[in-house]
Each structure stands twice: as structure tokens, then as C-alpha cells.
N, C-alpha and C positions, 0 to 999 in steps of 0.2 A: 504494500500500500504506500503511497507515496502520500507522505505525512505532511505535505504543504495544503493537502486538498481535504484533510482532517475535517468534520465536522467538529467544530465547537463550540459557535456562539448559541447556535440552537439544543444544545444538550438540556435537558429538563428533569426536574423530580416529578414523576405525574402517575402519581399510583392508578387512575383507570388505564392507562397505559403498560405499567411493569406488569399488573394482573392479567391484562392483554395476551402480551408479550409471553407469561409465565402458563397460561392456557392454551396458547397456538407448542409452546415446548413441550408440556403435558402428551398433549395429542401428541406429538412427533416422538417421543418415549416410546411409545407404545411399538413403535417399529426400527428407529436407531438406536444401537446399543450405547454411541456417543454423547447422544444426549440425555438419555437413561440415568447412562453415569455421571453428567455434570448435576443432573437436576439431584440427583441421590448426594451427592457431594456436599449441596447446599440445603440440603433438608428440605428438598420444594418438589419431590416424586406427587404424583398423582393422589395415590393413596393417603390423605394429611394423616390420620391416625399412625400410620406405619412410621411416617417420618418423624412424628415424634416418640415414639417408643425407639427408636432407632436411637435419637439424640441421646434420649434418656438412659440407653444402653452404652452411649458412646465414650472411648477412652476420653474426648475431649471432655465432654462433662466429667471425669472423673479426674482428672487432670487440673478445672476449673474448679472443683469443690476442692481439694489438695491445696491449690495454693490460697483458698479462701481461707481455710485451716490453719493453713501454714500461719497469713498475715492476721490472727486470729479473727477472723468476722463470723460471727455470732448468728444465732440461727432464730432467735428471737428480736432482734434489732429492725427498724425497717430500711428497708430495700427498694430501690428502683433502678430497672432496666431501662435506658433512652434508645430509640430507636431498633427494636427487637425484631421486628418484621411481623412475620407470624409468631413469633412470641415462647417459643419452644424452650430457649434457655429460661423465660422467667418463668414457666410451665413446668418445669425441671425443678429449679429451684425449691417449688413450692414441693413438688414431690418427693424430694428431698430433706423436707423437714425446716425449709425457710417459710415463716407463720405470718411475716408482714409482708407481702411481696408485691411493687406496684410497676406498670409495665406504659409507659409515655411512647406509644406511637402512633402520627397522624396517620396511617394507613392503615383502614379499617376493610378492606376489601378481604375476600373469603379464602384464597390461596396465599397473597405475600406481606397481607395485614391483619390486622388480630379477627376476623369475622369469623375463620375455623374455629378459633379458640376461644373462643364464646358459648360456640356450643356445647361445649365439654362440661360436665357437671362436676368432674375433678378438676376446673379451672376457677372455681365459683369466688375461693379466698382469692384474688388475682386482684388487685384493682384495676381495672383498663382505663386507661386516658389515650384517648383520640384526640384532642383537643387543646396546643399548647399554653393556651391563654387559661382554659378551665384547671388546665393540671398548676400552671403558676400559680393562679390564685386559694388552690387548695391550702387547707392548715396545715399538710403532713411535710414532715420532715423527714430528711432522710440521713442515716448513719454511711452507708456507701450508696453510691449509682457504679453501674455496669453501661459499657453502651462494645460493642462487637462487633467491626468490620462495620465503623458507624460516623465517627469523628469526620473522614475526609468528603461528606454531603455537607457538615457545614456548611456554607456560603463564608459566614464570617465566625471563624472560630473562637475568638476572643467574646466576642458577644455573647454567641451560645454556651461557650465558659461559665462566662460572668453570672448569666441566668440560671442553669446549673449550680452556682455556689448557691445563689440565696433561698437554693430549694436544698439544702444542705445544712446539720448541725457542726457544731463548732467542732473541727478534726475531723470531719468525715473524711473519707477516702474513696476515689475513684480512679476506679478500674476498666481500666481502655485498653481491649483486647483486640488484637488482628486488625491494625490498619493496613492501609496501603501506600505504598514507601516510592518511591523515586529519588534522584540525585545530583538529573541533568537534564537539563532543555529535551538533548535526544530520551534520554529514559522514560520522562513524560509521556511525549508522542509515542514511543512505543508503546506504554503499558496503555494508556487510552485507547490504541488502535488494536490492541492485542486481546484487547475484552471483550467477551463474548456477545454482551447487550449492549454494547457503549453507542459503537459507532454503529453498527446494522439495526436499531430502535431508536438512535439518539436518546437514550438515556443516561441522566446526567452522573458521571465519575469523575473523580479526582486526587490523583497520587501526590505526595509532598514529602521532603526530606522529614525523617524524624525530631530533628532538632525543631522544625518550622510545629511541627505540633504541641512543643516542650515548650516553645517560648511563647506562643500563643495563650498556651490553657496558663501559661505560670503568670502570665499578664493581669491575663483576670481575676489572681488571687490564690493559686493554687501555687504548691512547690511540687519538683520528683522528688519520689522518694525512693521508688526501686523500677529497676529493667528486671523484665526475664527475656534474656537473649534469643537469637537464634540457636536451634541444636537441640534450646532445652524440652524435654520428652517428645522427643522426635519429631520435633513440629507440628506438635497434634492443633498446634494455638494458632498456627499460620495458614495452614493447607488442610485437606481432609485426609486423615492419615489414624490408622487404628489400630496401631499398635506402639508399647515402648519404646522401638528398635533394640540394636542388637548390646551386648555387655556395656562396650563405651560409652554407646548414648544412654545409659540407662546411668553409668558411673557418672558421666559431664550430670545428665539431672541430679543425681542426689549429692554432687559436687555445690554446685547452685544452690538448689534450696538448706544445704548450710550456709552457705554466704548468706542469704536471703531470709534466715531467718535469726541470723545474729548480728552479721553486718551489712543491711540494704546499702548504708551510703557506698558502700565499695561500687554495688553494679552503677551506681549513678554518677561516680567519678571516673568509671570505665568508660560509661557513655561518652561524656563528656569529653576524654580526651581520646577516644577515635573519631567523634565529630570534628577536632581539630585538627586530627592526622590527617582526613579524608579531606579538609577544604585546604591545606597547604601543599597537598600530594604526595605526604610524609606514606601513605598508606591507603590502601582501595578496601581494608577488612570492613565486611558487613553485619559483625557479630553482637554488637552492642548496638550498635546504631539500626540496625536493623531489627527491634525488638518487637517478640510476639505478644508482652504485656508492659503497660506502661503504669507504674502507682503512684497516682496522683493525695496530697493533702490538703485540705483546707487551710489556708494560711492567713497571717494577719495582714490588711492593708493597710 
């Protein structure tokens, strides 16, 4: 694809569109085994009930409650998911014995917004917000937010930051899993053009250097506090991938979550100084900087 003729100004968030879009894939599952698998990959198969018992089986959920553990977050505290989709990890959560759990997404359509999970009668404890302005104005506060393969829809990141805190107690923590990373004008354009719905729907995407999300969300009041790199439990955080891997990556995770649960500032001073290596060309490694979880705290402004 020749990346000068990119769509971009037209890229759009437009949920009767992604449901569109995610219904004509549906159909086309049923006879390519390609599409099968990406749809399976992303928790969006045909079958909604299957895809969530699937998640709910999946190492990545067990991987995500692990390090919830790990950073101790509490299973009585309340919670909220920002931009969940279909809503499967905050549906999990609940399954798992999280008792406050509230789920902020505008897309309320019946495959890639919460309108499946509505139906479900083991979804009832869930709060749903469809509605950015009614979920702001609510009383509830929250001890952490979650948001997953969610942060780079933004528009403007520091905003939605900012908003995000004051729906936040004092030291809360949030938890930004699986963004999507770029490093260079070319990277950009490719990762845009390399997406499956981006440019063939115009559907709106957008990859950013890691640090550009670190300086963002910290603008608005937040500090890091801890990376989990690339590598750690096989990338179950970045990619769809189900299992530990083999001794090594199983030793680098349990490597990490010592660091991680006695010393976080270490991984954030790691971060730090390969984002420096990488912008003077000291270094191209994408191991910190490239991180599958980013832990954010509530800080004083």
C-alpha cells in the first residue's frame, strides 16, 4: 500500500458502523478459517456466550487477576472498566469475585458494545454506563479503573486523563493494558495500514510512542508507577497467546513480578532510560518501552 494515499482525515469512532463491520466478519467466519481466527483472537466469534467463557477460561484473565494480586487490588473495592467493548473482562471480573464492578462504555450495540451483556443474568451486579456525561456525574468513586487496548481512541489524552482522575479516590490506580505503540512517522503509517479495520472501514486507530502516553496521562495528575515489559508471561497482555511459554519465559515472569512487587520504581526507571537510549540512537530495544501494562497513581497537583 503506498502510504501517501492512506486514509486519515476520515477515520471515525462510529459504533453502528464497527457492529457493521463486526457482523459482515461474523458471517464471513463461518467459511474462512482467517477470519475465524482473528474474530476468536479478539473475543468477537459469533457465538457471544462462547467468547466469553473462553475469556473467562483464558490464561490472559488469569495473568490479569495475578498481577491485580500481585499490586494488591482488593476484590471488595470499586472498580471500573473505561472502554471495555463488549464488556467480557469487566464480566470476568465480576465472576471472579470482584463485588463492585462498573463498566463506562459508549457502545451499547449487541456484538462490540455492552447490549450482549445485558442480557446475561450473571451480569446483573455490573453497573453499565453508556453515557459519558451520566457516568461523570454519578456519586461513585473508584479505587482502580482498567481500560485495555483502549487509551490510543482518545482524541485528546490528557483530557480524558484529567476526567478519569476526578472519577477517582485519593491513590487510586490505573491500569492500562495492551496499547498500541509506534516510534516513527514510517511505523505509524504502517501499523495504520496494517490493520485489519482501519483503513478497509475507515475506522478510527491510532498508535503513539509509549512515553507520549506516560507524559500525557502524568499531565493530568497521575504518576508511573510500574511497567510490565515485553516477554513478561509470554505476551499473553499484548497478543492472543495461551499459554506461559517455555522455562525462560516462565523464569523472565517470575523474575519481574519480584521486581514488581518489591521494587516497581526499578521497571519505571528502566522505562525511562530506554526511552532515552531509543531517541539519541544509543539503542532500538523495545522491552520496556514497549510495555504490555502501564500502572498509573493518582497524584497530587
Amino acid at each position: 500500500m503506498n502510504l501517501e494515499t492512506l486514509k486519515i482525515h476520515d477515520l471515525v469512532e462510529d459504533p453502528e458502523r464497527l457492529e457493521r463491520v463486526m457482523a459482515e466478519q461474523q458471517a464471513s467466519s463461518q467459511t474462512d478459517p482467517g477470519v475465524r481466527s482473528l474474530l476468536e483472537s479478539i473475543y468477537l466469534e459469533p457465538d457471544r456466550a462462547r467468547s466469553f467463557s473462553r475469556f473467562l477460561a483464558s490464561f490472559e484473565l488469569r495473568t490479569i487477576l495475578d498481577l491485580l494480586n500481585l499490586f494488591g487490588v482488593g476484590r471488595d473495592g470499586p472498580v471500573c472498566e473505561i472502554g471495555g467493548g463488549p464488556g467480557f473482562l469487566s464480566w470476568a471480573l465480576a465472576q471472579s469475585g470482584f463485588s463492585r464492578v462498573h463498566l463506562l462504555e459508549p457502545n451499547a450495540q449487541f456484538n462490540t458494545g455492552t447490549g450482549y451483556l445485558r442480557t446475561r443474568d450473571d451480569a446483573k451486579s455490573i453497573v453499565i454506563h453508556n453515557e459519558l456525561g451520566a457516568w461523570h456525574a454519578d456519586a461513585a468513586r473508584f479505587d482502580v479503573i482498567l481500560t485495555k487496548n483502549c487509551i490510543h481512541h482518545f482524541k485528546n489524552m490528557t483530557q480524558a486523563a484529567a476526567t478519569i482522575r476526578q472519577k477517582m479516590n485519593p491513590h487510586g490506580r490505573w491500569f492500562a493494558f495492551r496499547e498500541w505503540f509506534a516510534d516513527s512517522p514510517r511505523e505509524v503509517y504502517e501499523q495504520i495500514a496494517g490493520h485489519p479495520y482501519c483503513q478497509r472501514y475507515s475506522l478510527y486507530e491510532w498508535p503513539y510512542p509509549a512515553h507520549q502516553y506516560v507524559e500525557n496521562i502524568e499531565l493530568a495528575g497521575f504518576k508511573l508507577t510500574a511497567i510490565v515489559p515485553a516477554g513478561y508471561a509470554n505476551n499473553t497482555l499484548a497478543v492472543y497467546q495461551e499459554n506461559a511459554g517455555n522455562a525462560d519465559i516462565q523464569n523472565l515472569t517470575m523474575q519481574i513480578d519480584g521486581v514488581l512487587r518489591t521494587t516497581p520504581q526499578v521497571t519505571v526507571d528502566a522505562f525511562w532510560k530506554e526511552v532515552a537510549e531509543n531517541k539519541s540512537g544509543q539503542s532500538a530495544t523495545r522491552f520496556f518501552s514497549r510495555p504490555q501494562l502501564m500502572v498509573f497513581e493518582v497524584s497530587d497537583v
